[in-house]
KEKOL-115417 format. One line per 4 residues: number of its first residue (from 1); their letters; for each residue x, y, z of C-alpha. Coordinates in Angstrom, 2 decimals. Each point is the difference from the previous one (the first is absolute). Last residue first. Layout:
BEGIN
NUM> a> X:Y:Z | ...
This chain:
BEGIN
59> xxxx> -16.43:-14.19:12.56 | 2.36:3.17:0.56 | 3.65:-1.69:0.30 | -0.79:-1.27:-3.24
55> xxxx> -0.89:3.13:-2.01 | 2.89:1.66:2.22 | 2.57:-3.18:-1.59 | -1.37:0.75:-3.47
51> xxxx> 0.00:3.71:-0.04 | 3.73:-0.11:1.29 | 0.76:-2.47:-2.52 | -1.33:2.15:-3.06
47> xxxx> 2.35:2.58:1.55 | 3.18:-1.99:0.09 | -0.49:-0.99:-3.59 | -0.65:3.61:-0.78
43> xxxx> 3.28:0.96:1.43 | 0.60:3.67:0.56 | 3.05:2.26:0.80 | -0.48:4.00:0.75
39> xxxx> -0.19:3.47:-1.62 | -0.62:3.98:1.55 | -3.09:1.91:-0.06 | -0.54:0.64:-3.49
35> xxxx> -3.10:2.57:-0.68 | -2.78:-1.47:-1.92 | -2.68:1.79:2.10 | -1.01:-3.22:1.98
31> xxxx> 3.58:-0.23:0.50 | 2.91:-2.59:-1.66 | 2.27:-2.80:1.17 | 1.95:-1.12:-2.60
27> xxxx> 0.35:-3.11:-0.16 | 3.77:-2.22:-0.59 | -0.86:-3.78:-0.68 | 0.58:-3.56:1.77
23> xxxx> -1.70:-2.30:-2.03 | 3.22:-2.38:-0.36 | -1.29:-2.49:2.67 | 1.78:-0.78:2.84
19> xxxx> -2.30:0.49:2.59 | 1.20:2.57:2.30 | 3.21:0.76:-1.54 | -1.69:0.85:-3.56
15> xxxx> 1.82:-0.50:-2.99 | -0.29:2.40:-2.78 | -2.84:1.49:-1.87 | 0.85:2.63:-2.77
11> xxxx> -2.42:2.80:-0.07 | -1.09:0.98:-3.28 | -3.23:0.03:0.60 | 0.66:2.06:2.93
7> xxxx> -1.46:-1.18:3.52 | -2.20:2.77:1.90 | -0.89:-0.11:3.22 | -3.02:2.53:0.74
3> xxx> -0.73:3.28:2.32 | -3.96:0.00:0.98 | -2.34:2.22:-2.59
């Protein structure tokens, strides 16, 4: 199994500086095994744009 992102439920979004949403959140970043490998910031809005401006960029 690949190493996932994963955003708590509980999380607490706050302002992103990218986009200015608040959907910034706190993920853990965990192994295939469930071992944690460390944490790091990520916006969902920022990602849904991402995949929208490659989806573009593609056709």
């Amino acid at each position: 199994m690949p190493n996932r992102v994963v955003i708590s439920r509980d999380s607490k979004p706050i302002p992103c500086e990218e986009c200015g949403l608040p959907t910034l959140h706190v993920a853990r970043l965990v192994s295939g095994d469930g071992t944690l490998l460390g944490q790091t910031m990520v916006c969902t809005a920022c990602r849904r744009h991402r995949s929208d401006v490659d989806a573009v960029a593609v056709q």
